[in-house]
C-alpha atoms as an extended CHARMM CRD file, in Angstrom:
* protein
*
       166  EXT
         1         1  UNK       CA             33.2150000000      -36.1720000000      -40.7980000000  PROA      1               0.0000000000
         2         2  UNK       CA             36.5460000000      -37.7320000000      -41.9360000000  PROA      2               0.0000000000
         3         3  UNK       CA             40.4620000000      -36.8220000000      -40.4800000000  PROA      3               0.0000000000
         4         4  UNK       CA             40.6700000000      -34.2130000000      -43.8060000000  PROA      4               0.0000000000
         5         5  UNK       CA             38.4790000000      -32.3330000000      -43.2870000000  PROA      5               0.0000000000
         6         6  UNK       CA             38.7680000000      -31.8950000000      -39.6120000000  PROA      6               0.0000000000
         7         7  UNK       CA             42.6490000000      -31.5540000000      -39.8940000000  PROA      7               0.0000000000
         8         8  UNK       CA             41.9100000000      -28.5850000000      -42.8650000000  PROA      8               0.0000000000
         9         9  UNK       CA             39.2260000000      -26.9740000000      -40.6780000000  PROA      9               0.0000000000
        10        10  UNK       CA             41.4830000000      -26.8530000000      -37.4460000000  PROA      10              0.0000000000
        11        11  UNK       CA             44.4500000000      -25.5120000000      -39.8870000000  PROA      11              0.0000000000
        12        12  UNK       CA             42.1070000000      -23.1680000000      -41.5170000000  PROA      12              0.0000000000
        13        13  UNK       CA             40.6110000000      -21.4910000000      -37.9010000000  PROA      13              0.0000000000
        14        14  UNK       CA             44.3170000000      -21.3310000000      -36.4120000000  PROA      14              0.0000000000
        15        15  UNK       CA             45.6180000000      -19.4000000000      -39.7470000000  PROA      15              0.0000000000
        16        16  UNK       CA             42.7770000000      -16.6530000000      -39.4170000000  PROA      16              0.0000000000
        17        17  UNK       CA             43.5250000000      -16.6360000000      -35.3340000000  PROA      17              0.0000000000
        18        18  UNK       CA             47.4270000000      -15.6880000000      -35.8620000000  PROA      18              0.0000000000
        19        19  UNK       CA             46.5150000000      -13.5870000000      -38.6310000000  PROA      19              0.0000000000
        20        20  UNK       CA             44.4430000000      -11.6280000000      -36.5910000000  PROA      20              0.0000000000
        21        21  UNK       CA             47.0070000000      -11.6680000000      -33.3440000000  PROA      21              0.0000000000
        22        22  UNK       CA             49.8760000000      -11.2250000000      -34.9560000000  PROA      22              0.0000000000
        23        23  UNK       CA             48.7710000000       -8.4480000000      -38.1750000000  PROA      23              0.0000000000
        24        24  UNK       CA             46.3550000000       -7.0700000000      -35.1760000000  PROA      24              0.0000000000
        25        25  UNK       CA             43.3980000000       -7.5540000000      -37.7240000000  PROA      25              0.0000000000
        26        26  UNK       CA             39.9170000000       -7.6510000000      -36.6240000000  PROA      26              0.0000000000
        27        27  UNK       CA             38.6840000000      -11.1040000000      -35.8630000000  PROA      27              0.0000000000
        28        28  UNK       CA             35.5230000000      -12.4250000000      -34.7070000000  PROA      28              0.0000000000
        29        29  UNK       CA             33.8370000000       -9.2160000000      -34.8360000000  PROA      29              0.0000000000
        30        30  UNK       CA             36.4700000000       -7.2970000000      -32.5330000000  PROA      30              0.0000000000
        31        31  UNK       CA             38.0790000000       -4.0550000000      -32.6220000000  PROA      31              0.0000000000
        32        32  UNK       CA             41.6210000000       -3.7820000000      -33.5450000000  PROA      32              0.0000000000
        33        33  UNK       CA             42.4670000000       -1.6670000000      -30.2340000000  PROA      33              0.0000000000
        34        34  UNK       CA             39.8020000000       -4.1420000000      -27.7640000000  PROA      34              0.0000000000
        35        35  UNK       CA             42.5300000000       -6.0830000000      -26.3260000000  PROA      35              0.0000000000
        36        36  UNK       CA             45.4150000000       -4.6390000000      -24.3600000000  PROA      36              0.0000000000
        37        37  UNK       CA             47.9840000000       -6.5070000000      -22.0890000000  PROA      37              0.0000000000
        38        38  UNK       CA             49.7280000000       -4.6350000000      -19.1780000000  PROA      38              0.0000000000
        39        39  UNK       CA             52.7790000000       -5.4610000000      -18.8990000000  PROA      39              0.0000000000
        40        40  UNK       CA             54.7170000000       -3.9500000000      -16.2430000000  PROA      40              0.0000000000
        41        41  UNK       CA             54.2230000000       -5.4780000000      -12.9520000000  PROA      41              0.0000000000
        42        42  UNK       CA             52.4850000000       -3.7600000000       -9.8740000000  PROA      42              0.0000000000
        43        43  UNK       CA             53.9610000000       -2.6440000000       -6.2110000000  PROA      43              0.0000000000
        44        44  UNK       CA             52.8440000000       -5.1390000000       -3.8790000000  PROA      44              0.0000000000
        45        45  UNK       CA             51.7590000000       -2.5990000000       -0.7590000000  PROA      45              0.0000000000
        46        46  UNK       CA             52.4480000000       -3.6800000000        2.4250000000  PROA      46              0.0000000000
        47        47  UNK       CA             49.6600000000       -4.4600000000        4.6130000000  PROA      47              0.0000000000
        48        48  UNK       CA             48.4450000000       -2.4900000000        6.9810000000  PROA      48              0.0000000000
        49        49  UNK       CA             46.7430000000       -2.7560000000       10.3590000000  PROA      49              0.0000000000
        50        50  UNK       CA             45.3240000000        0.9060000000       11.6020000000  PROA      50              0.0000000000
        51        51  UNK       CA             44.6120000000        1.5130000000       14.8900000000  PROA      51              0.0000000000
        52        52  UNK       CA             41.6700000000        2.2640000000       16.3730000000  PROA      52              0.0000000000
        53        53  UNK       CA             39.3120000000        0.6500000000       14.0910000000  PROA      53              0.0000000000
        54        54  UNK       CA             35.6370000000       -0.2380000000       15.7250000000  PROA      54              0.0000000000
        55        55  UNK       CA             35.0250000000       -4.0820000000       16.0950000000  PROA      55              0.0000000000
        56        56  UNK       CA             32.8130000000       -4.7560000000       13.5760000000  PROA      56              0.0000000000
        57        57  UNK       CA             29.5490000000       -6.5170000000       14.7660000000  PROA      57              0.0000000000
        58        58  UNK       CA             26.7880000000       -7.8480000000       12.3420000000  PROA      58              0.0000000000
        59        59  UNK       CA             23.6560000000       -6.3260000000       12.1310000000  PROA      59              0.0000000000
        60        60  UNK       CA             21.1440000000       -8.3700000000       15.3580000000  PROA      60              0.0000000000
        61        61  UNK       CA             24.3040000000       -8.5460000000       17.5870000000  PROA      61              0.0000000000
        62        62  UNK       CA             23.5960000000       -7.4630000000       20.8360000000  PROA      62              0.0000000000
        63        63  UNK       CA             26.2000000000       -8.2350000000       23.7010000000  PROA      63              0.0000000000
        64        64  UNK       CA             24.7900000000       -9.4520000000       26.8800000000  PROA      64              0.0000000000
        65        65  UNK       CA             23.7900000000       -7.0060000000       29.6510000000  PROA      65              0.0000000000
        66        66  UNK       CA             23.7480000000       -4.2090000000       27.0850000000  PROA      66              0.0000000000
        67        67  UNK       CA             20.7970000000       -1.6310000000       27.5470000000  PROA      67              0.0000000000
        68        68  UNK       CA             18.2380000000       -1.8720000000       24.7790000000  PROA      68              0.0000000000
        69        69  UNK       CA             15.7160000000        0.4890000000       25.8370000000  PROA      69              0.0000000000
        70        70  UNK       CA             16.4900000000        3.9250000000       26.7770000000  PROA      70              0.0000000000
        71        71  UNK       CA             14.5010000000        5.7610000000       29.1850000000  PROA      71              0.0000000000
        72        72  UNK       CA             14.4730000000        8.8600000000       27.5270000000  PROA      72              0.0000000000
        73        73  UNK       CA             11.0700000000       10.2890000000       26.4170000000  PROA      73              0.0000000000
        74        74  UNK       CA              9.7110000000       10.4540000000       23.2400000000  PROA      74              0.0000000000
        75        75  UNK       CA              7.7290000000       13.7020000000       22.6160000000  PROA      75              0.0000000000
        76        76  UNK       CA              4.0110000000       13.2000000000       22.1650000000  PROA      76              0.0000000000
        77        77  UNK       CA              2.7680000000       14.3510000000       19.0010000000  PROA      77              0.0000000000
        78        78  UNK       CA              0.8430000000       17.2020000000       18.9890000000  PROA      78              0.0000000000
        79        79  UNK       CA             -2.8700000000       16.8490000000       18.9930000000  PROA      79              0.0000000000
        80        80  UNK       CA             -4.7620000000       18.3590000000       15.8200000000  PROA      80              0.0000000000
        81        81  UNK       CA             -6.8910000000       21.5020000000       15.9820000000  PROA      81              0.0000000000
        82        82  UNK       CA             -9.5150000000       20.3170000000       13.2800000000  PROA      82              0.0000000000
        83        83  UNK       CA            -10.1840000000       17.1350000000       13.6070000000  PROA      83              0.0000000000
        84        84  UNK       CA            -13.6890000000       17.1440000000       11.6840000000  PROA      84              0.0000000000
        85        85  UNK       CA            -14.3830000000       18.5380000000        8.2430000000  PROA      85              0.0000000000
        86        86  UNK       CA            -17.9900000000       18.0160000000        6.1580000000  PROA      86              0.0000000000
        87        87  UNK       CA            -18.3960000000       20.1320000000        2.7620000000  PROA      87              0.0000000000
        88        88  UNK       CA            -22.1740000000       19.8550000000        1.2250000000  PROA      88              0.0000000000
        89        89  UNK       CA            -23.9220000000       19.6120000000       -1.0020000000  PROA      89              0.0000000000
        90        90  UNK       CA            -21.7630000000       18.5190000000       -3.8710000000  PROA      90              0.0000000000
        91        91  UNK       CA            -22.5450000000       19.9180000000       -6.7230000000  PROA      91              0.0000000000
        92        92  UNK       CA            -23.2150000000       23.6840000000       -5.1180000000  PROA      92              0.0000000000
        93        93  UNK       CA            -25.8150000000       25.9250000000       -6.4440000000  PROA      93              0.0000000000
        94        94  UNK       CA            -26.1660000000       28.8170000000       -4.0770000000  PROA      94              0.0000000000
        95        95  UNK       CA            -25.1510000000       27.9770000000       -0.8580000000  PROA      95              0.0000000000
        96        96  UNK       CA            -22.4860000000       26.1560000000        0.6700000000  PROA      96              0.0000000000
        97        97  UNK       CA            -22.8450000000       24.2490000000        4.3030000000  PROA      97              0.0000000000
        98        98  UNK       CA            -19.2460000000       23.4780000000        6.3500000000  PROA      98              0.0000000000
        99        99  UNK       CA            -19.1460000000       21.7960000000        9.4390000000  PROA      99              0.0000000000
       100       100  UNK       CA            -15.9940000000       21.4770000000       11.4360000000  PROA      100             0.0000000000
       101       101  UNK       CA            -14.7500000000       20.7650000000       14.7340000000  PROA      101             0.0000000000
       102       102  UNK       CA            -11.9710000000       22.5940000000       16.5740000000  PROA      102             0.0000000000
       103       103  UNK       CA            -10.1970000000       21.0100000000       19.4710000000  PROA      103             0.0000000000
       104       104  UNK       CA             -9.5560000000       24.4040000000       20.7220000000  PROA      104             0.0000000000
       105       105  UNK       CA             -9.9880000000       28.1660000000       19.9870000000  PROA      105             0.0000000000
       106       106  UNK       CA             -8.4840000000       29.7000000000       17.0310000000  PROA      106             0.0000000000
       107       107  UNK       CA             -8.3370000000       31.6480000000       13.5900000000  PROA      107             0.0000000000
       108       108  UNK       CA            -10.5810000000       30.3900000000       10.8840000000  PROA      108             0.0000000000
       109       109  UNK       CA            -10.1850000000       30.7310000000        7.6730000000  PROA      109             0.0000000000
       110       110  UNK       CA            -12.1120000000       29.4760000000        4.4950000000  PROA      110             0.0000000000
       111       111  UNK       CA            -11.1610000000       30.3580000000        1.0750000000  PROA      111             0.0000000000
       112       112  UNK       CA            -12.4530000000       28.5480000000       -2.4230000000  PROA      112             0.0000000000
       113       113  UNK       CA             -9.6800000000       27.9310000000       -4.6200000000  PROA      113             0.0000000000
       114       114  UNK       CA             -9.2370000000       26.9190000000       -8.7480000000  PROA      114             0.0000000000
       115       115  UNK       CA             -7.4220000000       23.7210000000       -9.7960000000  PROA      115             0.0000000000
       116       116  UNK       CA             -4.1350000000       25.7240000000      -10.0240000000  PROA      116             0.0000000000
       117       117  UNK       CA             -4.3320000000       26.9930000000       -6.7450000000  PROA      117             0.0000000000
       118       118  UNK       CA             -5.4390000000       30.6160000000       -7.2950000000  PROA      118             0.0000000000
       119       119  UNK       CA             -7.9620000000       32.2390000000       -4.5420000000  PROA      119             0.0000000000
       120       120  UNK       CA            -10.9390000000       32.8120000000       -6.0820000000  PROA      120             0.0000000000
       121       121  UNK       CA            -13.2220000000       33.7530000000       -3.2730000000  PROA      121             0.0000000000
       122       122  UNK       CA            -12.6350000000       34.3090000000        0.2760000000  PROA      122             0.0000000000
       123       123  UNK       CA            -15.6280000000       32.9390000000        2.4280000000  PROA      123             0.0000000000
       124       124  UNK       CA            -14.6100000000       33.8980000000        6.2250000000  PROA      124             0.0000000000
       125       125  UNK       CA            -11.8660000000       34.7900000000        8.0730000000  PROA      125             0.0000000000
       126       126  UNK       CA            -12.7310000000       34.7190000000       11.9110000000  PROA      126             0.0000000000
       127       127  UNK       CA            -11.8910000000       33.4490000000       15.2890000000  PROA      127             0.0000000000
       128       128  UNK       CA            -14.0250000000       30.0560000000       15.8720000000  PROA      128             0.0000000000
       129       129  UNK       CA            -15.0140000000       28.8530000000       19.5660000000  PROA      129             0.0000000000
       130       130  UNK       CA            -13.4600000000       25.2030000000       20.3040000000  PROA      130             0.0000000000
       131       131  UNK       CA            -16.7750000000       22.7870000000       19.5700000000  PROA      131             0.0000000000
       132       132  UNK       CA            -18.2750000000       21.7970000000       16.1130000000  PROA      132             0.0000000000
       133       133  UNK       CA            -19.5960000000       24.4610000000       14.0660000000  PROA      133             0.0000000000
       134       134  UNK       CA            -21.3960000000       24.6480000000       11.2420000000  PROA      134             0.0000000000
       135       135  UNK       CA            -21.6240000000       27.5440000000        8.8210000000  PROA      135             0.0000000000
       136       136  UNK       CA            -23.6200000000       28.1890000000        5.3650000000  PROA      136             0.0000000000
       137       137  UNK       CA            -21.8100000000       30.8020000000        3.1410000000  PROA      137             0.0000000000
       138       138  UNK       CA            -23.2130000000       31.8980000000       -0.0300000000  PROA      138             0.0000000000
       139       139  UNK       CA            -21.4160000000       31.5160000000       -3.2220000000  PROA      139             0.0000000000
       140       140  UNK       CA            -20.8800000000       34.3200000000       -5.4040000000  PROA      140             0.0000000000
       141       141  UNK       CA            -22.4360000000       34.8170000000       -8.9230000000  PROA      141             0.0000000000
       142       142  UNK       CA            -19.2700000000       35.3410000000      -10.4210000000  PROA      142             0.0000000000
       143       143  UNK       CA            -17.9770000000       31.8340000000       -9.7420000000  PROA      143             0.0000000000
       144       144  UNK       CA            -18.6240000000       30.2040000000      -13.1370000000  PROA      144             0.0000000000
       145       145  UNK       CA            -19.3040000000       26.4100000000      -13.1660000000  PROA      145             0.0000000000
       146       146  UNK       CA            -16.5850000000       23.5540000000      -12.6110000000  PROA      146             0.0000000000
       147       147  UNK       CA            -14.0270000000       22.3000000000       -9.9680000000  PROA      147             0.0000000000
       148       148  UNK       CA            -12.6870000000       24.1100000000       -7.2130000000  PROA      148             0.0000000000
       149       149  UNK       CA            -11.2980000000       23.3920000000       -3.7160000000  PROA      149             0.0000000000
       150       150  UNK       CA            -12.5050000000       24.7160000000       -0.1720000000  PROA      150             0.0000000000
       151       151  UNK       CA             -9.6260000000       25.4000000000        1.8090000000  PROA      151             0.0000000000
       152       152  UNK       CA            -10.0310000000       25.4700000000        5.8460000000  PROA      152             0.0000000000
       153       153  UNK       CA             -6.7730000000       26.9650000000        7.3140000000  PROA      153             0.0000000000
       154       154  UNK       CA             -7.1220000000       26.1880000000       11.5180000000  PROA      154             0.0000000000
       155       155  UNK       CA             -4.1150000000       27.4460000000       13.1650000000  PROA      155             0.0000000000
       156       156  UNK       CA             -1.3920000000       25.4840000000       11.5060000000  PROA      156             0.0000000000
       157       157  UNK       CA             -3.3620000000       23.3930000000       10.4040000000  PROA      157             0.0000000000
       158       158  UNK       CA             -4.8460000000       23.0950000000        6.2750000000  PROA      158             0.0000000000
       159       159  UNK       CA             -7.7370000000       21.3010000000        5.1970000000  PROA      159             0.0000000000
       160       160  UNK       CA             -8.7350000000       20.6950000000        1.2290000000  PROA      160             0.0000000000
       161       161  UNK       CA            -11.5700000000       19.5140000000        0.3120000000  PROA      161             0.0000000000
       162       162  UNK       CA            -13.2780000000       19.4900000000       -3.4760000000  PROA      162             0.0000000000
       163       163  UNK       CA            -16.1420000000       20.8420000000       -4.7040000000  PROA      163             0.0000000000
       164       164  UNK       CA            -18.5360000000       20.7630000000       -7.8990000000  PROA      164             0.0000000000
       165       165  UNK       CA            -19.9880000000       24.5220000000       -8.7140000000  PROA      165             0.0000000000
       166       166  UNK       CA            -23.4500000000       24.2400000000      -11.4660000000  PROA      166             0.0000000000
């Protein structure tokens, strides 16, 4: 490259950089309004010290002879009421067999529901013994064949399990 052509080329890019600064014409691909100076000059605040700040200590500090532990209990969760649940055969024809186990006495209640949720048949609602138990319920005729969901409410406590109806 000879000293001409560099010397025209440097002439040539700073024309097109005034011409753009000073006529505030778009250059390089910018908008016209992209660059703003401020010019008035900010308040330098004072600074500030507040009182009453907490020290600020890094996460993992821990000062010497500081208690880590506290002695306070922590309350035992509470133990489940149904703590067994077997739904066969899968896929149902008639009859249904359940066998669950209740930790201690309380309401049963067994309901088959349809993918949205709906109650479609209600199978038993009774007070169970604590102890395994196993029931057989029979399934109605007007429970056409697909997917549904045997729900085992215990107490508080809800159970789903699915099932295939022929």
């Amino acid at each position: 490259m000879t000293i001409t052509s560099t010397k025209t080329l440097l002439l040539r890019f700073t024309c097109i950089l005034c011409l753009g600064i000073l006529c505030n014409v778009s250059v390089f691909g910018q908008k016209a309004d992209s660059v703003n100076y401020i010019t008035r000059s900010r308040k330098a605040k004072p600074a500030v010290i507040k009182p009453n700040l907490p020290v600020y200590r890094p996460l993992g500090f821990i000062p010497f002879n500081s208690v880590i532990f506290s002695k306070t209990p922590v309350a035992a969760k509470p133990e489940k009421n149904l703590t067994f649940l077997k739904v066969f055969p899968s896929p149902v024809d008639d009859q249904i067999s359940i066998v669950y186990k209740l930790e201690r006495e309380s309401t049963v209640s067994i309901k088959i529901m349809d993918l949205l949720g709906n109650e479609v048949v209600s199978l038993a609602n009774e007070r169970s013994a604590a102890g395994e138990q196993t029931k057989t319920y029979t399934i109605p005729n007007r429970l056409s064949s697909g997917i549904y969901f045997v729900r085992i409410v215990a107490g508080a406590e809800t159970s789903v399990k699915r099932i295939s109806v022929l």
